[in-house]
N, C-alpha and C positions, 0 to 999 in steps of 0.2 A: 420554724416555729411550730409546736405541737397543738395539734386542736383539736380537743377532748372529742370523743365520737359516743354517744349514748349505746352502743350496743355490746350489750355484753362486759363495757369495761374496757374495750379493746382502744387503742389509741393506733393513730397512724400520721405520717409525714406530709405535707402536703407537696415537698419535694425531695423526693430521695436524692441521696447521693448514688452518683454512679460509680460500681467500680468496675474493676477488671474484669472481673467476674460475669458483671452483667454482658460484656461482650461477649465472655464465650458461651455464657448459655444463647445467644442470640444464633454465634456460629452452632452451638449443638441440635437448636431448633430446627434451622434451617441445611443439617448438611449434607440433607441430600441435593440442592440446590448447589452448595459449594461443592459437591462432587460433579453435578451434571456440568457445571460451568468451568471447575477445572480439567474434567476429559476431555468435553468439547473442547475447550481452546486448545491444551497441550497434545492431544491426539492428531487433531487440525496440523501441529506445526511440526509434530514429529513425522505424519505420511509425509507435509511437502518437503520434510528435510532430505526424507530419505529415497523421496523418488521424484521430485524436479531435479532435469538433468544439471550437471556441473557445469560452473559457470568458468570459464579463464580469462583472465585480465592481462592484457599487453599494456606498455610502458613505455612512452620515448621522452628525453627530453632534450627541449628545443632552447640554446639561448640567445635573442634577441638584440643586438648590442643598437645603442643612442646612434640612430640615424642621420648623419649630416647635412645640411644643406647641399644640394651638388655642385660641386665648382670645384676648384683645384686645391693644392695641398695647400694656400690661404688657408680657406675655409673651414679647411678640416681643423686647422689645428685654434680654432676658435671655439672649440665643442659644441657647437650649436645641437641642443638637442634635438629630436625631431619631432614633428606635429603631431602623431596618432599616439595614443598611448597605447599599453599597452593590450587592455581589452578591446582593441580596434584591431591588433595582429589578431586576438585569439579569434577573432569574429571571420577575420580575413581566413585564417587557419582553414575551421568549417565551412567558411565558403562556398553554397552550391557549385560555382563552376571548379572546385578542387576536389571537392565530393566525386563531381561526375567523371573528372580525370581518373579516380582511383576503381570507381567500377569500372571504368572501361577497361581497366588496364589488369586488372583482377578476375574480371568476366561475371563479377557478384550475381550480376543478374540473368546468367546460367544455372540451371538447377538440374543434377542427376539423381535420379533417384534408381532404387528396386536393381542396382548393378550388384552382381555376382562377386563372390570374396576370387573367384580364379580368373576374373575377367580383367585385363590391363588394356590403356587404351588412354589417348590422350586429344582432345577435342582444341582443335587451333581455332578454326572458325566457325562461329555459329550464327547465322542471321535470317529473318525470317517474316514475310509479310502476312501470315496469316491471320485471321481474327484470333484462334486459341493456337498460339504453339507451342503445339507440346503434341514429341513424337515419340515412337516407341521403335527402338535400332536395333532388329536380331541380327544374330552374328551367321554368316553361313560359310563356303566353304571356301578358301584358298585367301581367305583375309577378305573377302567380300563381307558386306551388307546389306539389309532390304531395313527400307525405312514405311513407317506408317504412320499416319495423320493421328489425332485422338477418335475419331471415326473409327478405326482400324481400317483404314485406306489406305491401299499400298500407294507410295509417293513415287519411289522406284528403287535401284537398286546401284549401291553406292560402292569402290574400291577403296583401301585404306589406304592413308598419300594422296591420293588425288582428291580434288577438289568436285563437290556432290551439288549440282544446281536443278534443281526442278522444283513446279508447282511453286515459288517463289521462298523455295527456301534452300540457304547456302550452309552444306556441312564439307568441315573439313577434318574428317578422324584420323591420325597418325598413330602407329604401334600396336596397329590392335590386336591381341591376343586374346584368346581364351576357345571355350566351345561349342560345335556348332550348334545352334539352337538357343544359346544365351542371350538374353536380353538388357535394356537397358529402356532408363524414360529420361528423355531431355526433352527440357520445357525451358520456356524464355520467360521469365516475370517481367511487367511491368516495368523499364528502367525509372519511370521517375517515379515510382513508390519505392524500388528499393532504395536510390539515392537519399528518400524522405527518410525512411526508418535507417538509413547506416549513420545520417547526419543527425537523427535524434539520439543513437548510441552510442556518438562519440563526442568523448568526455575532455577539457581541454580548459584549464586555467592558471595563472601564476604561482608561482612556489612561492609562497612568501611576499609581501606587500615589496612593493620597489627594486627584486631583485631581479625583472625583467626576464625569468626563467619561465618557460612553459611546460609543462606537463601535459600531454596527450597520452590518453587509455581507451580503452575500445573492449569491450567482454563480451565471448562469445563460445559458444560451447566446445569450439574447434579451436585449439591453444594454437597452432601454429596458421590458422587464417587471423586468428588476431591480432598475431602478431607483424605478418603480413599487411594487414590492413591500417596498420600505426605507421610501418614504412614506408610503406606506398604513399601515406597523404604526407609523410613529414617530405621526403623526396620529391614530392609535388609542390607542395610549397616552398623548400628551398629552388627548387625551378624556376616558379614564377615568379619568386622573388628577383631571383638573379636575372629574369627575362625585362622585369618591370627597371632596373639599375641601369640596365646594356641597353634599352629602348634607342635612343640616339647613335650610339655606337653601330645597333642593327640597320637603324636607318639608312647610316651612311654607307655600312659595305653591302646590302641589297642597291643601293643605286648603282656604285661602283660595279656592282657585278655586273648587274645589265648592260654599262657604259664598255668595263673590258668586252664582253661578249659581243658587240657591235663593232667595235674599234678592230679585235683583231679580223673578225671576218674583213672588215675592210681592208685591214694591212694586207691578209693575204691575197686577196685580189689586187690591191692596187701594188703587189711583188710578182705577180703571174703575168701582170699587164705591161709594171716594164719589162721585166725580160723578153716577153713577148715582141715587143716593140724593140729594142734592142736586135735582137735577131733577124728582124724582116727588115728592116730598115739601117741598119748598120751605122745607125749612129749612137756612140756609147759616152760623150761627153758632152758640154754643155760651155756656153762661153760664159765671161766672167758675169755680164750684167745677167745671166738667168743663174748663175749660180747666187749671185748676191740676192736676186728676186726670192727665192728658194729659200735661203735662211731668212728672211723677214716672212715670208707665209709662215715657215716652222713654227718661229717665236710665236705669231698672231694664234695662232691657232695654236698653242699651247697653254697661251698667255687665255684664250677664251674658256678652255677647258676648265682652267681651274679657276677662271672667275664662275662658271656652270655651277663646277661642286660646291665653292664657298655659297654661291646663293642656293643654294640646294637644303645648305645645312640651314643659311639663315632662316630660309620657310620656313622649315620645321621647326626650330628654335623659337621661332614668333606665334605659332601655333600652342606649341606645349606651355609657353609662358601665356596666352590666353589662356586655357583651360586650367592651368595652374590658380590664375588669378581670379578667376568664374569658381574654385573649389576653396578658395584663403588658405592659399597652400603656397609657402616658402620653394620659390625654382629659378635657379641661375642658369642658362646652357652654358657649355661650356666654349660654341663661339664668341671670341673677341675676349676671353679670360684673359688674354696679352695688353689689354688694349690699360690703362691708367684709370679711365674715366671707369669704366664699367669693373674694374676689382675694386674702386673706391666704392662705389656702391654694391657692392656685393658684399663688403665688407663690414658697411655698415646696417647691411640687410642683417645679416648674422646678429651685430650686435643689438637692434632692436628684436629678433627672435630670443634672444638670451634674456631681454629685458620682458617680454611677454611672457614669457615658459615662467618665468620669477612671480610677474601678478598673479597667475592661475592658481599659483599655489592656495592662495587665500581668496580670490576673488572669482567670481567669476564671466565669462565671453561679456553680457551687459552691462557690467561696471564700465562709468566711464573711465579710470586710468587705462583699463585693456583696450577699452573701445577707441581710446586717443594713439596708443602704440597702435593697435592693428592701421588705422587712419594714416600716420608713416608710414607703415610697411607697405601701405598699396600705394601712397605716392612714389615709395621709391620702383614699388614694380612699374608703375606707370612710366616713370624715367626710364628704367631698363627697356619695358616693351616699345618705347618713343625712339631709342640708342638703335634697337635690332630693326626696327623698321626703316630708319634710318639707312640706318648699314642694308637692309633689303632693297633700296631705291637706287642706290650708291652704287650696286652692285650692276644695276638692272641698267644704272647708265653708261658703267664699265663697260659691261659686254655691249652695248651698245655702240659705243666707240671701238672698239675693239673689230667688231664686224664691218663697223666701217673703213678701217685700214685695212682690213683684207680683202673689202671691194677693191681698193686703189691699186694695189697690188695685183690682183689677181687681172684688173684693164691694163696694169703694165705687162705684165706676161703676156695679155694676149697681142697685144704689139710686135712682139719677138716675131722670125720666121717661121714657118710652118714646122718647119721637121725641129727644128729647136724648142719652138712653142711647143706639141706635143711631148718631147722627150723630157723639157722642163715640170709639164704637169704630170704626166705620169710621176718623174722623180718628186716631186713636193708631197703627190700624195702616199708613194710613198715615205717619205721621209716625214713628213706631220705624221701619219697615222704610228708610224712606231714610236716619235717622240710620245706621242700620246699614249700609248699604249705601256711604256715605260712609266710614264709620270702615273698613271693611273693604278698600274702595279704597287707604285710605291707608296701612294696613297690609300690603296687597298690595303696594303699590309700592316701603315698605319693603324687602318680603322679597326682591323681584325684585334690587332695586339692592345688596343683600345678597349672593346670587347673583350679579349681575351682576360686584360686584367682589370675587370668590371667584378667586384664579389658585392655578395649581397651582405645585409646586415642580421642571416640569420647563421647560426648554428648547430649543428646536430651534437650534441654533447652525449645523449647514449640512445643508441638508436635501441627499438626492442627485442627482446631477445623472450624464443618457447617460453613460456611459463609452464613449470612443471606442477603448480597445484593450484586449485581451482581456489575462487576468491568466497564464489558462493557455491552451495549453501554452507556454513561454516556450524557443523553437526554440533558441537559442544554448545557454541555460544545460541545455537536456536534453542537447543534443548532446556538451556539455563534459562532463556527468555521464558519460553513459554511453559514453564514451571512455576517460572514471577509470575509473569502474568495471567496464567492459570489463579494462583493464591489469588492473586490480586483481585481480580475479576469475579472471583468464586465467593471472597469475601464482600469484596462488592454489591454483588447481587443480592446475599444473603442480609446486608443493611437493609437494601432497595426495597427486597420485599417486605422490610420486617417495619420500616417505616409508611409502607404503602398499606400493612396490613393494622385493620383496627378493630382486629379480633380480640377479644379479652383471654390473657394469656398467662395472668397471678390471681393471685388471691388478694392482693393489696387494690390493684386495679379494680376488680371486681365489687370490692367494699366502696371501694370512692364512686363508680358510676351508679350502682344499685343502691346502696345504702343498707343493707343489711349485713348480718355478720357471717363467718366462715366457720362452716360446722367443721368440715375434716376435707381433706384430698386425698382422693385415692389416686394412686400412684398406676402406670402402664401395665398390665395382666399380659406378660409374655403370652406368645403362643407361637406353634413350631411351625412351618413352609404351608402344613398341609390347612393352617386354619386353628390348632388346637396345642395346647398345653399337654400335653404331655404328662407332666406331673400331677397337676392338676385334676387326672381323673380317676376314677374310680371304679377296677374292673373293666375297663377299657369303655365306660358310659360317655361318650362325648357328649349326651343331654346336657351332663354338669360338669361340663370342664370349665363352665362360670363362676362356681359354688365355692369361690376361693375361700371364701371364712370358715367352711369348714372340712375341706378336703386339703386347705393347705395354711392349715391356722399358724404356722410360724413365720409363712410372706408375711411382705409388709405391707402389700393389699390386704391381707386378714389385720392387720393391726390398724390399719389405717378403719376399716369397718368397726372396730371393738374402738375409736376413738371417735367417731360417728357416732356411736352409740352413747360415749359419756356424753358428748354433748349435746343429744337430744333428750339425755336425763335431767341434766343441768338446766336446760329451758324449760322442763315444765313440772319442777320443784313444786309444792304444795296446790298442786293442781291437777285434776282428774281428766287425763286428758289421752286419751285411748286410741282415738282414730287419729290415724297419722296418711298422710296424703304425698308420695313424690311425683315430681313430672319435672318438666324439660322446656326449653322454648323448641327446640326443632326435633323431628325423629333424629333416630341414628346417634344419640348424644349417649347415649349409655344408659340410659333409666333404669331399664329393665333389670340390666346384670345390679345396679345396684343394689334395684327393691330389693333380687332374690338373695342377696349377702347380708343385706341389712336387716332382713327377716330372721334370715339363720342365725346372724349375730345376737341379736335381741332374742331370737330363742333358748341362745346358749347361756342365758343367765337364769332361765327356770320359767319363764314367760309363756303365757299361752300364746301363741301370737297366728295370728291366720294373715294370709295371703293373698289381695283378689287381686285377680287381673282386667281392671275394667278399661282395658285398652281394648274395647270391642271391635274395631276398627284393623287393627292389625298385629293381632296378637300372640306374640312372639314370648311370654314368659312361661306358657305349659313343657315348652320345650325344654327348658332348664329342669323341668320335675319331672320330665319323660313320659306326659301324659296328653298325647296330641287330640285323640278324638273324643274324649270323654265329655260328658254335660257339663253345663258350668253357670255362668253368671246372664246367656241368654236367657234361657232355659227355665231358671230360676225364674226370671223378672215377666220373662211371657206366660208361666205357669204350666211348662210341659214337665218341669221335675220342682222334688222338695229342695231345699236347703242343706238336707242331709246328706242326700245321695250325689249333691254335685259336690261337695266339701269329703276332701282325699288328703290324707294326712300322710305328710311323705317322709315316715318315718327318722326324720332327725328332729332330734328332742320334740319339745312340744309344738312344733310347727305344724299349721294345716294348710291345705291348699284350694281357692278355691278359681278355678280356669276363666278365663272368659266366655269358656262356650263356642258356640257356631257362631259367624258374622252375621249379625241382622242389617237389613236396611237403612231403620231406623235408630243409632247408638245414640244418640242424643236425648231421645225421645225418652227410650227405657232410662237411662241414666239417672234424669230428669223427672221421671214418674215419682209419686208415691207408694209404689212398691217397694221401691231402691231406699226410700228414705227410712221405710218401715222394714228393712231387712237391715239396716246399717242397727239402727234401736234393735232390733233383737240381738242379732250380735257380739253388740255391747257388751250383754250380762253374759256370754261365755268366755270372750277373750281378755286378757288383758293388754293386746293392743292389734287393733288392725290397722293395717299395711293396704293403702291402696294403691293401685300402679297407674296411673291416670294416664292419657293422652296428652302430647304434647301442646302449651298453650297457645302456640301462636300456629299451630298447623290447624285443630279445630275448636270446636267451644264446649268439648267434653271437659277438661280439668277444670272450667272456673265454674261450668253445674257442679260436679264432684267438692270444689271448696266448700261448698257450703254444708257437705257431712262430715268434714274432716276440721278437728280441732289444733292440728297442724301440719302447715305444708312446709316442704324440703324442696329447694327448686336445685335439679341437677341440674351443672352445669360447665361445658366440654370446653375444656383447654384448647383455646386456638379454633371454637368450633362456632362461636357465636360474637358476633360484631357490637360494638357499645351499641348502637341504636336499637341492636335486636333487645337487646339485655333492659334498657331502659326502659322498653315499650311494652318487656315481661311486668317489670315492677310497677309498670303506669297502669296495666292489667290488673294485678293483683291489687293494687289501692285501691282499684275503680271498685272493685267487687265486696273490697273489707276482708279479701284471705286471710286466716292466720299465717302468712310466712314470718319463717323464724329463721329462715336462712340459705343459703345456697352450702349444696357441696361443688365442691372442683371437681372434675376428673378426667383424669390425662387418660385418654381415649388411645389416642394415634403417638404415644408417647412426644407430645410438644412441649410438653413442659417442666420436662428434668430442670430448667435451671431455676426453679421456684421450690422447689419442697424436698426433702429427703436428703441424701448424701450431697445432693449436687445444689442446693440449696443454703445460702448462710446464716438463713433464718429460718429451717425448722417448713412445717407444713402448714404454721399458720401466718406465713411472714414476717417481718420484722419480731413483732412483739407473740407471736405465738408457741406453742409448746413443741409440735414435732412428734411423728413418732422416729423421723429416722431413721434414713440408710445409715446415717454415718455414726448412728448411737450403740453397732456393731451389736445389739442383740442378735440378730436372726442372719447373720453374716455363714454360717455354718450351711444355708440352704443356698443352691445354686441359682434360684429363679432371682437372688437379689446380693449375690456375691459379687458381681463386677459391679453395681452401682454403689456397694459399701465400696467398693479398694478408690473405686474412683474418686467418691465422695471425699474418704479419706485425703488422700494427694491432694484433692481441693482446697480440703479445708486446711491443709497445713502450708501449702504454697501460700494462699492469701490470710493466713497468722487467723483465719477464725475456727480452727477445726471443734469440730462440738456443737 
């Protein structure tokens, strides 16, 4: 809705529409920000593209097949799946103790550095109790070495092949080549920090939900230790895989071994012993009752043995199904699978695991249906481990009898005669010990093939293989990134600050906060590296290379001034109104260059027009008329000069000039005097308009004394230069006092606000509803100081359909 505004006539929105447009003059405002923010970032990603070293990625995959319960081919063909899932293998995978298997076996936590490209040499063992180890190995003559501490302390002096111990460190350097005088540094890191960081870098999860496949990666800047290092732990893990399967297997033929290992030492003594016997004594046979005695010891004592091993296995068996039962972990041993009772329950162990694997799906461990199946499962282990124990008592009573018939036995031998008694026991023992030692054999070989054909439930499906290109950094796709995110960020920013900024930046805005109307805007006054315009001057006078209105009357800054000009005609229509008054809220806004354009323009109509600069304070407008030390407006008011001789008429048309003078003390004072007010009145009756250049109002309190000689004031005011509160607190100024302001001019100082006015503007220089003098109205298109802001303009205006 439009709501009428008393000034001038002029109407304005109280919510614009935003279009396109307004976004890019925001990015045009700001872009040197979106340049700062997109070289930062893209620069940022292009060094680390191109000099963080390459990265290579190794690959293995692992596949996992559904674990059985262990028990015999029953069981298997029951598919009982198995307890852990799958991210309990990948966890088992990384494993600290499979980590540390693979540096060992790798040597990870060896480090050579500063070795020579002609130096060969191969390090078998390195070990080392020092607090820092780390040593420095020259090479000297005949394949010799001298080693040194990090101290540079010699340790001593080592040969290649042999083994190097002193000062508690163990080297062993094989093939060592190169020459004399060359060096090397071997240092021992930390093992359990390198194990920390190789198990943080190595990467390891399912291909695919349910397809029980693993994937293991490991990146590292040496493609072939990556790869290395993927085989090494997959090979480790199938190890202890297969080691954790064969568990009972190992069990059995580690005891067997020990058992052969004693038996036959005994066989062979108790064969040295008869022969022995045999020869000195001459007796080589035996009568029937010690031969009959003889084969009942053999049986006994054969028959004891293998009651030994079965309770052997049964311990263990009653062990592992505790700890199985203590973890709620499905385990049948595979003693007494023969037996009816115990495959009956094993068999229905299976099928309550097949029935729990089924609730988990949807339920989970604290639900009671699961909670109710698990509650079976351990009664039925409890029957099992009640069965083995059983069978462990059973056992333990066997041999027990067992030994006591071979007491019986062994009081009837000794009954026999002497020389018969003797030859009978020698031959029993040997005759048991090789019985036994046969049986044990055959039961070793059992156990082995047992073991032997123990596999585990993991598979290497592709082990990894060199990778020949590096994974990172990937040079296109960074460069692409941070190009986006360059834009991105650079645009970003440039909202950021333009929402955080609440500098007055239109001439719409500026109407709405002040409330006065917009005389004209002057547009950005080029100037060249060194400070200055170039075109702009005259004779090469850099005083006036400000003097755009009239050294370069076809810019749009000269047009912009000659529209400034109508509209301070227009204000003061049937009205006598001569002294004219500009200022600023802050310095540095531009005043100056105005007053001096806006003087020359209003002279260029046939105008008497004089010039003072009563910026006493810091006065910076002699400069533009090339008259630095001359008398002026102190001078005048303290009464060291006339009126006459400080007033310099600086030859374009009827303009005169009159300086500010020397810096007095007191500029307020004189300002403020009756002198001043009685110099303005004389004045009067020779010009027909003075131009007064004030001080700015919110820096001191010279322009609102100055208001009250001037019949109107112009408040300049700098694009993007001054903040609403500054601008309000001008206009709360200016009520306080009863100024005549009639208006603000804009002016784009620091060129901020190309997307408000001229070619790059869709409304002209007075916004929405104003006139323009226009970049894109292609008058002055012909001069270069405003040829790229017309073609621009142009494109502007015909991209978003409002050209004109």
């Amino acid at each position: 809705m439009e709501n009428p505004n008393p000034y001038n006539g002029y109407t304005y929105i109280d919510e614009e529409e935003v279009h396109l447009q307004d976004y890019i003059n925001v990015l045009f405002r700001r872009r040197k920000s979106v340049v700062f923010a997109f070289c930062a970032i893209f620069l940022s990603v292009a060094l680390y593209t191109f000099l963080v070293s390459p990265l290579f990625e190794a690959k293995a995959t692992l596949h996992v097949r559904d674990e059985k319960v262990n028990g015999n081919g029953l069981l298997d063909d029951l598919g009982l799946s198995r307890e852990n899932p799958i991210e309990t293998e990948v966890e088992i995978l990384r494993s600290r103790t499979n980590i540390e298997e693979v540096v060992k076996r790798l040597h990870l936590d060896w480090q050579i550095d500063k070795q020579s490209d002609e130096m060969d040499f191969a390090v078998r063992e390195f070990a080392s109790t020092a607090e820092n180890p780390h040593y420095v190995v020259r090479l000297l003559d005949a394949g010799r070495y001298r080693v040194a501490d990090a101290d540079g302390n010699a340790v001593g002096i080592g040969q290649a092949g042999h083994l190097f111990s002193a000062g508690g460190l163990r080297l062993l350097i094989d093939n060592l080549r190169g020459h004399e005088g060359q060096e090397f540094e071997l240092s021992l890191r930390p093992f359990n920090q390198v194990v920390l960081g190789l198990r943080e870098a190595i990467k390891a999860s399912e291909v695919g939900k349910g397809t029980n496949i693993i994937q293991v990666s490991y990146r590292h800047t040496d493609p072939e230790l990556a790869s290395e290092v993927v085989n090494a732990l997959s090979s480790v893990y199938l190890e202890r895989n297969i080691l954790l399967k064969s568990e009972e297997a190992n069990k059995s033929v580690e005891f067997i071994d020990k058992q052969l290992q004693s038996v036959r030492e005994n066989l062979d003594t108790a064969e040295e012993q008869l022969a022995a016997y045999k020869s000195t004594s001459g007796v080589v046979e035996m009568g029937t009752e010690a031969t009959s005695l003889i084969g009942l010891l053999t049986g006994q004592e054969k028959e004891l043995a293998s009651v030994e091993l079965l309770r052997r296995q049964a311990q263990f068996a009653v062990a592992s199904l505790k700890t199985a039962m203590a973890q709620k972990k499905s385990y049948v041993p595979a003693v007494l699978m023969d037996d009816p009772v115990v495959s009956s329950m094993a068999e229905k162990l299976a099928t309550l695991e097949v029935e729990k694997r089924r609730l988990l799906v949807d339920l989970t461990e604290m639900h009671p249906d699961v909670r109710a199946v698990q509650g079976q499962i351990m009664q039925i282990q409890d029957k099992l481990l009640s069965t083995y124990q059983q069978l462990l008592s059973g056992l333990s009573k066997q041999s027990d009898t067992v030994r006591g018939d071979l007491q019986r036995y062994e009081a009837r031998v000794r009954q026999l005669p002497a020389a018969e008694r003797d030859l009978a026991r020698l031959t029993r023992r040997s005759t048991v010990n090789a019985e036994i030692y046969t049986f044990l054999l055959q039961k070793h070989e059992e156990a082995r093939l047992a073991r032997a054909a123990t596999i585990g439930n993991v598979n290497i499906i592709d082990p990894a293989i060199v990778p020949d290109r590096p994974v990172k950094p990937q040079k296109a796709k960074n460069l692409l990134l941070g190009l986006i995110v360059g834009c991105m960020a650079g645009i970003g920013l440039a909202f950021l600050l333009e929402y955080l900024d609440d500098s007055i930046k239109d001439g719409e805005l500026a109407k709405r906060e002040v409330g006065v109307p917009l005389l004209s805007v002057i547009p950005y006054i080029g100037l060249d590296r060194k400070g200055k315009d170039r075109q702009a001057l005259v004779d090469g006078n850099s005083s006036r290379r400000v003097l755009i209105a009239q050294f370069k009357p076809k810019s749009a800054a000269a047009e912009a001034f000659r529209s400034l000009r109508t509209s301070l005609h227009f204000s003061s229509l049937g009205r006598d109104k001569k002294v004219l008054l500009v200022t600023s809220a802050f310095p540095s806004e531009g005043k100056t260059t105005i007053s001096g354009n806006l003087a020359v323009t209003l002279a260029q109509t046939g105008n008497r027009v004089l010039l003072v600069g009563c910026d006493l304070r810091k006065p910076t407008l002699q400069e533009m008329f090339g008259d630095h030390h001359a008398v002026g407006l102190t001078e005048v008011l303290v009464g060291d000069a006339k009126v006459e001789e400080a007033i310099k008429p600086t030859g374009l048309f009827q303009l005169d000039f009159l300086p500010s003078g020397a810096v007095p003390p007191n500029p307020a004072e004189l300002l403020e005097s009756q002198r001043m007010k009685n110099l303005v009145r004389e004045l009067r009756d020779q010009y027909d308009v003075i131009l007064l250049d004030a001080p700015p109002v919110l820096a001191v309190t010279d322009a609102t004394i100055l208001t009250s000689l001037a019949e109107q004031v112009v408040w300049v005011l700098q694009v993007g230069g001054v903040s609403i509160k500054a601008a309000r607190r001008v206009k709360e100024i200016m009520d306080n006092i009863k100024a005549p302001l009639i208006g603000f001019v804009l002016n784009d100082k620091n060129q901020e606000g190309q997307g408000y006015y001229g070619g790059y503007s869709r409304y002209g220089s007075y916004g929405r509803y104003g006139y323009g003098y226009g970049y894109g109205y292609g008058y002055y298109q012909q001069d270069k100081m405003t040829a790229k802001p017309g073609v621009v303009g142009r494109l502007l205006g015909r991209w978003t359909g409002k050209e004109g």
